[in-house]
Backbone as CSV, one residue per row, in Angstrom:
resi,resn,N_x,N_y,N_z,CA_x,CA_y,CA_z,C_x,C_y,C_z
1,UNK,0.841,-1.185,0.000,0.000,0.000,0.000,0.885,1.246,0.000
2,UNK,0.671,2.168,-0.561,1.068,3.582,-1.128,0.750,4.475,0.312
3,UNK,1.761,4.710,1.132,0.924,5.825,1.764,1.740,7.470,1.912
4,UNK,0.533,8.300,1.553,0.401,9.190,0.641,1.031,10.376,2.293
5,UNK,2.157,11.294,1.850,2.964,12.055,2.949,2.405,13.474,2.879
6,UNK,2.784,14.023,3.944,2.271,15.526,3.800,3.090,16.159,4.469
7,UNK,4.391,17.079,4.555,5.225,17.466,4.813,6.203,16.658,5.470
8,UNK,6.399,15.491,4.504,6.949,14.092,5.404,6.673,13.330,6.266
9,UNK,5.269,13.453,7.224,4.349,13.169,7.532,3.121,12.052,7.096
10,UNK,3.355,10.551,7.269,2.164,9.840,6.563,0.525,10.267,6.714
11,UNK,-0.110,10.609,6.209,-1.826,10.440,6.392,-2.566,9.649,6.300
12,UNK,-2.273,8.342,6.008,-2.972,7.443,5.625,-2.923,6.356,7.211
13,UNK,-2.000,6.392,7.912,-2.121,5.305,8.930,-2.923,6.254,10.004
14,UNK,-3.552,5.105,10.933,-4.192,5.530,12.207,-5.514,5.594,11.823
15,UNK,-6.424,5.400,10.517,-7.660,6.271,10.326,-8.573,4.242,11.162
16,UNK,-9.881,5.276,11.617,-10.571,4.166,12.247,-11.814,3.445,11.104
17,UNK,-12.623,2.817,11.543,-14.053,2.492,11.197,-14.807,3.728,10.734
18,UNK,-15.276,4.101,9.994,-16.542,5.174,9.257,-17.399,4.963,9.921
19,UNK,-18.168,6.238,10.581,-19.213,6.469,11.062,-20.279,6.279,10.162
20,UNK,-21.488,5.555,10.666,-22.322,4.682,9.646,-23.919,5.688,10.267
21,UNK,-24.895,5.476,9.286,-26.120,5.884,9.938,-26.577,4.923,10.877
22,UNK,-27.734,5.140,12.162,-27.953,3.714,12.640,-29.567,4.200,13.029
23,UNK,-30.085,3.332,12.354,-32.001,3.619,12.235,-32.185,3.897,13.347
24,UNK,-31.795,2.809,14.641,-32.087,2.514,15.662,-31.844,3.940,16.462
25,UNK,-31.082,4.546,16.393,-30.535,5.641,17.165,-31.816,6.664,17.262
26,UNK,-32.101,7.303,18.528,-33.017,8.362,18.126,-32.289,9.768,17.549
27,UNK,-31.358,9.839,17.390,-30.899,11.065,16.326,-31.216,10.253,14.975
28,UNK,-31.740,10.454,13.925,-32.357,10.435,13.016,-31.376,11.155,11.784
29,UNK,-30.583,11.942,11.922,-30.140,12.635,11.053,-28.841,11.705,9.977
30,UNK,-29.160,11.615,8.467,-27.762,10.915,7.966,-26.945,11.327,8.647
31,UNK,-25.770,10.447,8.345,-24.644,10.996,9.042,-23.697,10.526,7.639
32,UNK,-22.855,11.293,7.372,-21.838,10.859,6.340,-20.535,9.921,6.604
33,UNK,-19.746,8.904,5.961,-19.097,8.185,6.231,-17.757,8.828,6.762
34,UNK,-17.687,9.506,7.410,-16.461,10.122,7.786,-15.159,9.150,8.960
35,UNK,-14.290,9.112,8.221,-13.113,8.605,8.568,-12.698,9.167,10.345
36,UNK,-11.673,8.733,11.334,-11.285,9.069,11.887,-9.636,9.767,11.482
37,UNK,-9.463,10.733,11.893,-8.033,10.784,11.304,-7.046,10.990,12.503
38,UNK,-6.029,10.931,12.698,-4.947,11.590,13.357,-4.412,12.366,13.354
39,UNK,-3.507,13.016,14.371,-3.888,14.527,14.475,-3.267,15.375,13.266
40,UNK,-1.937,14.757,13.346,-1.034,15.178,11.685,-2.300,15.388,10.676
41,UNK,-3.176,14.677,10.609,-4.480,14.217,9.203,-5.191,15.698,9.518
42,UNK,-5.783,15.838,10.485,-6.600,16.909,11.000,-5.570,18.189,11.193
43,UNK,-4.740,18.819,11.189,-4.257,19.216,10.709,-4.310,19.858,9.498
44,UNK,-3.433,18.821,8.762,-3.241,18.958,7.393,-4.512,19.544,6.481
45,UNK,-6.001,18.700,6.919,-7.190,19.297,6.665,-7.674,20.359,6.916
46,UNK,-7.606,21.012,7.581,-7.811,21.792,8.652,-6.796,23.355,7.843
47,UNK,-5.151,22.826,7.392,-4.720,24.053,7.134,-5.497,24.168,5.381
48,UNK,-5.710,23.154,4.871,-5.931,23.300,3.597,-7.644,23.637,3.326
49,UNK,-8.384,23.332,4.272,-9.459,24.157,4.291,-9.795,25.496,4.381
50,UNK,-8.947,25.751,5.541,-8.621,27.479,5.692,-7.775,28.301,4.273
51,UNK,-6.888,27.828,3.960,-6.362,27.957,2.662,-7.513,28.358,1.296
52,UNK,-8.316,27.007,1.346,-9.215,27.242,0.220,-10.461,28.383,0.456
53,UNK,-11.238,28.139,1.441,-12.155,29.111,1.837,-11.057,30.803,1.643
54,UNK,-10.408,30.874,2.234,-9.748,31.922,2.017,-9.144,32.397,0.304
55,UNK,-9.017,31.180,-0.584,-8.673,31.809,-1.768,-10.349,31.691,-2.524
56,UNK,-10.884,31.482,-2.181,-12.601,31.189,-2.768,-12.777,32.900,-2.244
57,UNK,-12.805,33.366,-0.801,-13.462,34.347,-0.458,-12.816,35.806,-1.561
58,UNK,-12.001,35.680,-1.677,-11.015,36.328,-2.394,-11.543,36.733,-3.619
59,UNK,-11.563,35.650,-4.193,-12.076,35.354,-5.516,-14.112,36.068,-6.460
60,UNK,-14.269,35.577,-5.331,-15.724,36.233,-5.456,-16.055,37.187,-4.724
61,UNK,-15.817,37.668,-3.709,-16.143,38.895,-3.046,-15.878,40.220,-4.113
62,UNK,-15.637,40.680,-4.756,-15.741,41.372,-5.618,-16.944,41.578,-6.276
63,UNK,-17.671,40.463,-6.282,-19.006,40.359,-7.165,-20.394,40.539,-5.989
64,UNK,-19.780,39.660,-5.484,-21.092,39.551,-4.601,-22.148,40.925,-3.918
65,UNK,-22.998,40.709,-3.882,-24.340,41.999,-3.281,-24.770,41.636,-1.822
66,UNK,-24.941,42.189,-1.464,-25.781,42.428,-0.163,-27.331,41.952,-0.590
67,UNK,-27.703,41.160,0.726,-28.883,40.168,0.694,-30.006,41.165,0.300
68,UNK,-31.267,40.619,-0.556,-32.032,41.457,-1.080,-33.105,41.726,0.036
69,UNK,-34.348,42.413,-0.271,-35.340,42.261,1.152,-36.156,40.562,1.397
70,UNK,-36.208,39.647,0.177,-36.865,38.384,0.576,-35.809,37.644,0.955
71,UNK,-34.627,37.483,0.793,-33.244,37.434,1.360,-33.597,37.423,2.534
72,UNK,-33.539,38.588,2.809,-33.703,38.651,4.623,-35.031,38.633,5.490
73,UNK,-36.032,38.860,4.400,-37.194,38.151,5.317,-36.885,36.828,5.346
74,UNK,-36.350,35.854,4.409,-36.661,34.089,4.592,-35.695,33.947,5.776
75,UNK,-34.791,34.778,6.175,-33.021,34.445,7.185,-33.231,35.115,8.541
76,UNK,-34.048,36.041,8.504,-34.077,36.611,9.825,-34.873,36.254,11.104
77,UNK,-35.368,34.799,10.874,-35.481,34.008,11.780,-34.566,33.320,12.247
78,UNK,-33.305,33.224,11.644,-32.329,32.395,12.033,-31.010,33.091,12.422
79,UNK,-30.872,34.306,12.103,-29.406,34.882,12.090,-29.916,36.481,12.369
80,UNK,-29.213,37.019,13.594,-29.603,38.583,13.922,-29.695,39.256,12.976
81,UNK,-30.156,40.436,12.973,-29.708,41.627,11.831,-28.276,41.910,11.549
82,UNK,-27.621,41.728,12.783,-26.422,42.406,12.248,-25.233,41.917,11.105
83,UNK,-25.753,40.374,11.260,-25.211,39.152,10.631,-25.760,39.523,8.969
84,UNK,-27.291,39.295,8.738,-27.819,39.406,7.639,-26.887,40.843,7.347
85,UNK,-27.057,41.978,7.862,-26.845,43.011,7.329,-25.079,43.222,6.452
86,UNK,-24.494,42.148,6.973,-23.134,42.008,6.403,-23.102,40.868,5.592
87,UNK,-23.707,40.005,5.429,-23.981,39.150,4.666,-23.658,38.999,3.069
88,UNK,-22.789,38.554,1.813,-23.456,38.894,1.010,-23.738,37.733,-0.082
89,UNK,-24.253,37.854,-0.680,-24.595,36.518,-1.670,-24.201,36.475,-3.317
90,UNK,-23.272,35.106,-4.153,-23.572,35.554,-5.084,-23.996,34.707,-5.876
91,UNK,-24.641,34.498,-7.132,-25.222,33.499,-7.431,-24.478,33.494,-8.787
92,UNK,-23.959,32.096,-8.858,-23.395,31.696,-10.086,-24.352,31.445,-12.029
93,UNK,-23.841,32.116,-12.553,-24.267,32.138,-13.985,-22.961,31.133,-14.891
94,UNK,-23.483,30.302,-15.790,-22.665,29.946,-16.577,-21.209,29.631,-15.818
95,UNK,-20.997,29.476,-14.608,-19.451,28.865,-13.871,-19.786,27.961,-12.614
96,UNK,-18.554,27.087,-12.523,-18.776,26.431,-10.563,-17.657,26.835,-10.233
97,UNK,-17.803,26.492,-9.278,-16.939,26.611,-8.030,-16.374,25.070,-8.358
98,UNK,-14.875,25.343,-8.389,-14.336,23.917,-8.689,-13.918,23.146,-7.225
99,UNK,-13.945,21.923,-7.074,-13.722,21.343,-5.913,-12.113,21.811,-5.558
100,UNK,-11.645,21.517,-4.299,-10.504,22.264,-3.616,-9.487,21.672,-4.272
101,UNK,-8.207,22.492,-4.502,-7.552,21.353,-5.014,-6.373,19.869,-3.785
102,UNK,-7.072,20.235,-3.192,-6.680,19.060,-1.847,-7.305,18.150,-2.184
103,UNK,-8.761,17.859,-2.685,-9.919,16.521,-3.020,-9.569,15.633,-3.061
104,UNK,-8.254,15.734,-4.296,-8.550,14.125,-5.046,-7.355,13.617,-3.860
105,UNK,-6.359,14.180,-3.011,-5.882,13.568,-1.775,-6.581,13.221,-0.989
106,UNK,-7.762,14.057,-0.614,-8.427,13.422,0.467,-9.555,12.756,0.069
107,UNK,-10.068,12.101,-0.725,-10.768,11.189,-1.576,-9.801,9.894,-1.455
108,UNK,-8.580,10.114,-1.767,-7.733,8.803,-2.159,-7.711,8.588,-0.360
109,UNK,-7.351,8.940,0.475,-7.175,8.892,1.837,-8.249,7.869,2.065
110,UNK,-9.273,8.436,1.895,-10.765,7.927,2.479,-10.936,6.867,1.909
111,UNK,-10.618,6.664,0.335,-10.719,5.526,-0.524,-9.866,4.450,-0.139
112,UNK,-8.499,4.552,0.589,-7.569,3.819,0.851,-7.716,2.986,2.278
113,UNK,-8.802,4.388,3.119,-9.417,3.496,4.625,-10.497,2.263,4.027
114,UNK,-11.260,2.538,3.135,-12.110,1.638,3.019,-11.637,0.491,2.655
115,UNK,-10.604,0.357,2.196,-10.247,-0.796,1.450,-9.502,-1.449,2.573
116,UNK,-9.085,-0.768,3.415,-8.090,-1.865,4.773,-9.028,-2.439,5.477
C-alpha cells in the first residue's frame, strides 16, 4: 500500500471504522461516512481548508451583493440583523466553483481506509 505524505508526515495510517447511519438511534439525522483521522491528518485538513475558503473568499467577493429584502425576510429568523446586514450573496451564472484542489488527496485517503 502507497501511503500518501504531507510534509513528510504519513496520512494514511491511524484512520478508524466510518461512522455509519444507525435507524435505531433516536438522532435520526444521515450521518456521512467520515473517517477518523490523526492529528497530523486533521491538521493537514484543517490548514488546507482554511487555505481554500480563504482563496474562494477572495475570488468572489468582488461580485457579490448584499442580501435582497426576501433574502432577509426568509433568514431573519435564524441569524440577527447584524449578521444578515453584512452578509453577502452571489449566485453563479454559466461557472462552478471547482472542488478544492486538496480533493482528489483526500478522496484517495478515504478511498484507501475503506479498502483496509
Amino acid at each position: 500500500m502507497r501511503t500518501l505524505q504531507i510534509s513528510g508526515q504519513p496520512i494514511v495510517g491511524g484512520l478508524s471504522q466510518c461512522q455509519r447511519y444507525d435507524s435505531s438511534s433516536k438522532d435520526r439525522r444521515f450521518r456521512l461516512p467520515l473517517p477518523k483521522l490523526v492529528e497530523v491528518q486533521v491538521e493537514w485538513v484543517k490548514r488546507q481548508v482554511a487555505e481554500y475558503i480563504s482563496v474562494q473568499r477572495e475570488t468572489y467577493r468582488g461580485r457579490a451583493m448584499p442580501l435582497d429584502r426576501d433574502q432577509m425576510e426568509a433568514m431573519h429568523h435564524f441569524f440577527p440583523a447584524s449578521t444578515l446586514d453584512s452578509a453577502r450573496v452571489l449566485v453563479l451564472s454559466g461557472e462552478r466553483v471547482a472542488n478544492p484542489p486538496f480533493y482528489a488527496q483526500l478522496a484517495w485517503l478515504i478511498h484507501q481506509r475503506r479498502e483496509s
